[in-house]
C-alpha positions in Angstrom: -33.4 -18.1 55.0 -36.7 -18.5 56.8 -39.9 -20.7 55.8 -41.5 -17.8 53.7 -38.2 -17.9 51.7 -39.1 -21.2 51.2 -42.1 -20.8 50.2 -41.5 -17.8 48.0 -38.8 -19.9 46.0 -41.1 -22.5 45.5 -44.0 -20.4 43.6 -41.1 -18.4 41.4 -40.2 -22.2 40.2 -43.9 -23.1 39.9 -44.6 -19.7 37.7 -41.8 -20.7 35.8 -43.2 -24.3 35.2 -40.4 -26.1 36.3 -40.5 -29.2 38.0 -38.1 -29.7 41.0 -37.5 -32.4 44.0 -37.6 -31.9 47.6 -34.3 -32.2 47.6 -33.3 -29.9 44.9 -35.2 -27.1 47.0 -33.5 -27.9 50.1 -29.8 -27.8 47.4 -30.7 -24.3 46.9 -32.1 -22.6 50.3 -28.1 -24.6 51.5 -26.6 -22.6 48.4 -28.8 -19.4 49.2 -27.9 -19.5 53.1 -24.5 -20.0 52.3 -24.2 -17.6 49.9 -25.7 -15.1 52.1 -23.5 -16.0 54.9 -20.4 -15.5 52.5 -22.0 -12.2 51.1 -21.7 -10.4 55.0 -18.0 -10.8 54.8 -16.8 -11.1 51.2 -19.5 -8.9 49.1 -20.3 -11.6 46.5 -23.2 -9.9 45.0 -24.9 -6.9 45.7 -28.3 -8.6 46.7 -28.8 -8.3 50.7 -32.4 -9.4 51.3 -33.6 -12.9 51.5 -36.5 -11.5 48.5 -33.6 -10.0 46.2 -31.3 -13.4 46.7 -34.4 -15.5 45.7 -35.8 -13.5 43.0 -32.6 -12.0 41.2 -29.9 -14.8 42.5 -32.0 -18.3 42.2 -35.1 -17.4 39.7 -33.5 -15.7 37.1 -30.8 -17.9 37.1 -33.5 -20.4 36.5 -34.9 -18.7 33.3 -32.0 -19.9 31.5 -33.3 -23.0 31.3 -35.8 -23.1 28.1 -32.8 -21.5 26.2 -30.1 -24.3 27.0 -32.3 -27.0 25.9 -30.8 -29.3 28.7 -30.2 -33.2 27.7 -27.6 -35.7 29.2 -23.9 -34.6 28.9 -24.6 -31.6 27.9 -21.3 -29.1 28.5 -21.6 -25.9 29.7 -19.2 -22.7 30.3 -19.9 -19.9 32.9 -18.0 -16.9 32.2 -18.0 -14.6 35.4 -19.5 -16.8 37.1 -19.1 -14.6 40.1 -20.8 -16.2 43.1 -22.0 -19.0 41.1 -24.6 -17.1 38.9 -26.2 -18.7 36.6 -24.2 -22.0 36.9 -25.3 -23.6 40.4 -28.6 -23.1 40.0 -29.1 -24.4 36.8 -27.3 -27.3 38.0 -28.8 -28.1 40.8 -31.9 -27.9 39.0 -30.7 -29.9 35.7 -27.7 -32.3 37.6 -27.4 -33.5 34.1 -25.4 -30.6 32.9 -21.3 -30.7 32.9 -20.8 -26.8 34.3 -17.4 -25.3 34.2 -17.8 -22.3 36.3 -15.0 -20.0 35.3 -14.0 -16.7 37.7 -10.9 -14.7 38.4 -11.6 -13.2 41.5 -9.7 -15.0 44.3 -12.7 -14.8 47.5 -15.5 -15.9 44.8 -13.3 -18.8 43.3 -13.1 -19.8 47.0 -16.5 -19.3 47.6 -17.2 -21.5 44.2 -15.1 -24.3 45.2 -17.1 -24.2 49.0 -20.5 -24.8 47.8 -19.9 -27.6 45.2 -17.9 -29.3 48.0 -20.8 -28.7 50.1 -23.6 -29.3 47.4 -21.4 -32.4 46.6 -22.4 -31.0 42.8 -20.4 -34.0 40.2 -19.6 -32.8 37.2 -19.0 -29.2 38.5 -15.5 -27.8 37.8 -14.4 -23.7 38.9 -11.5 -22.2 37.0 -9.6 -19.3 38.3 -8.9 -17.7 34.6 -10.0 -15.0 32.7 -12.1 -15.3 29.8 -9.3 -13.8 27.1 -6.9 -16.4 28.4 -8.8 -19.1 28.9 -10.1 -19.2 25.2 -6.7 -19.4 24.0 -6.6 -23.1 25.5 -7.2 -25.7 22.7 -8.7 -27.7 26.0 -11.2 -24.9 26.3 -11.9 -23.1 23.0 -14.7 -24.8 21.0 -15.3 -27.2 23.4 -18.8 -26.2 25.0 -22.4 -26.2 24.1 -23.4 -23.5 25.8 -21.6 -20.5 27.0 -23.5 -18.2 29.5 -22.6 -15.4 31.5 -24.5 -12.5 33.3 -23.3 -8.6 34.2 -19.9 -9.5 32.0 -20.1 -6.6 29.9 -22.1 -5.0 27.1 -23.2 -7.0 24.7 -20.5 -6.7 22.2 -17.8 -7.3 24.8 -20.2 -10.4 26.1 -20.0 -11.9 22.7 -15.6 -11.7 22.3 -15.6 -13.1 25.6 -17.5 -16.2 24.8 -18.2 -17.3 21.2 -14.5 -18.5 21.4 -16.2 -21.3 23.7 -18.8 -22.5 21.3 -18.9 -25.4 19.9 -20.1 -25.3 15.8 -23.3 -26.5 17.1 -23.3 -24.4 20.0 -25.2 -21.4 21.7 -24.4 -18.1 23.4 -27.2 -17.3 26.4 -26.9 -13.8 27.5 -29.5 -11.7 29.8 -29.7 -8.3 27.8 -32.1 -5.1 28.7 -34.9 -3.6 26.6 -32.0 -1.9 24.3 -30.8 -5.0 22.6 -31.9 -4.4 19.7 -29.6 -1.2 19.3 -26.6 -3.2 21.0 -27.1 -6.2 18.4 -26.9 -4.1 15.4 -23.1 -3.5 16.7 -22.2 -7.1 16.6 -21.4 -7.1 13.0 -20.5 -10.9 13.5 -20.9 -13.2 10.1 -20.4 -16.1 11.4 -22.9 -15.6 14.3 -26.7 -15.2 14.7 -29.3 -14.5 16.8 -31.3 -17.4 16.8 -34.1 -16.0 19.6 -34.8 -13.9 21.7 -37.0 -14.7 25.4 -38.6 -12.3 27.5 -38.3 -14.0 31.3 -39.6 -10.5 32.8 -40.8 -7.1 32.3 -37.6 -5.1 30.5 -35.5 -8.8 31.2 -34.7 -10.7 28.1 -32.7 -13.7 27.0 -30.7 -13.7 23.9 -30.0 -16.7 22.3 -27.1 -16.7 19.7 -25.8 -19.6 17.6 -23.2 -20.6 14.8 -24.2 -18.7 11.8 -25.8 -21.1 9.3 -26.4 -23.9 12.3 -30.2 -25.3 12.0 -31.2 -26.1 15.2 -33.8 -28.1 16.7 -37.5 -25.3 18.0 -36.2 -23.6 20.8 -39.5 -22.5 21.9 -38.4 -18.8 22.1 -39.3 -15.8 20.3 -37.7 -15.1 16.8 -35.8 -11.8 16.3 -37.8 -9.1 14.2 -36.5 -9.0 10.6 -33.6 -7.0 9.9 -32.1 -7.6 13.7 -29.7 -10.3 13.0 
């Protein structure tokens, strides 16, 4: 990860209108560099350029952010967390987040465990579990205020993987395609609602799903059309 990876980090945070330390940048070109060393050997993800790490690895994992409404102890659940995607990220970005990275592949887990060692990242936990069995654990199931997970399945497989995590007051974040619309009229869930929806890119989106009933504080993000939830 050269200086014009650097560089091209830095003005993807700036468009996004974050604001990030020194050190934080340096946190993620270590987790970038590492996780591109890992990738030649273990296939972690199937980004190879330094552009493609950056942009889909980093930066969209970034975009989260305006949906999780980050404050102080907030507790959050990565489902397939894969090679740390969304979760590191967003915590090295927000260190006050509690993340509990959850992945059952062996070499990622291993991977996982590496870079919060390395990134000395407190308050960072990895689980080897699957999602179905992990929600069966009273320690786990309702127990988070934000469940995320990207490329876990479609979106009605996304949500039976991880609403068992919510919290009443809670949220689902899932990345979802310009088809959501037709995929959410499958959901078919009372007790659930989509509470917004963000557009971090082109055909990219953001769905933000909540505890049917639940009023929550302005999330800043686009309302569903009429009819959608």
């Amino acid at each position: 990860m050269d200086d014009s990876g650097k560089r091209q980090l830095r003005r993807g945070i700036a468009r996004q209108g974050l604001s990030v330390t020194d050190e934080q940048i340096e946190l993620l070109i270590t987790y970038l560099r590492e996780l591109k060393r890992w990738n030649r050997k273990a296939n972690l993800v199937g980004f190879r350029t330094d552009e493609a790490l950056i942009r889909h690895g980093v930066l969209e994992s970034l975009a989260f952010l305006p949906a999780i409404q980050v404050r102080p102890g907030l507790q959050m659940i990565d489902i397939g967390s894969g090679a740390g995607l969304p979760g590191i990220p967003l915590k090295i970005v927000a260190p006050d987040l509690t993340v509990t990275l959850v992945e059952a592949t062996r070499k990622k887990v291993s991977f996982l465990r590496q870079i919060c060692r390395l990134l000395q990242l407190r308050g960072t936990s990895v689980l080897q579990d699957r999602a179905e069995f992990l929600q069966k654990d009273p320690a786990h199931r309702h127990a988070y205020d934000v469940v995320t997970a990207r490329a876990v399945a479609r979106l009605p497989e996304a949500i039976t993987f991880c609403a068992p995590f919510m919290k009443p007051e809670g949220r689902v974040v899932l990345p979802v395609g310009p088809q959501w619309p037709r995929e959410a009229e499958t959901l078919r869930r009372p007790d659930l609602r989509i509470e917004g929806v963000l557009n971090t890119s082109g055909d990219r989106y953001l769905l933000v799903i909540m505890k049917a009933g639940h009023v929550s504080r302005e999330t800043g993000v686009q309302r569903p059309a009429e009819g959608v939830t």
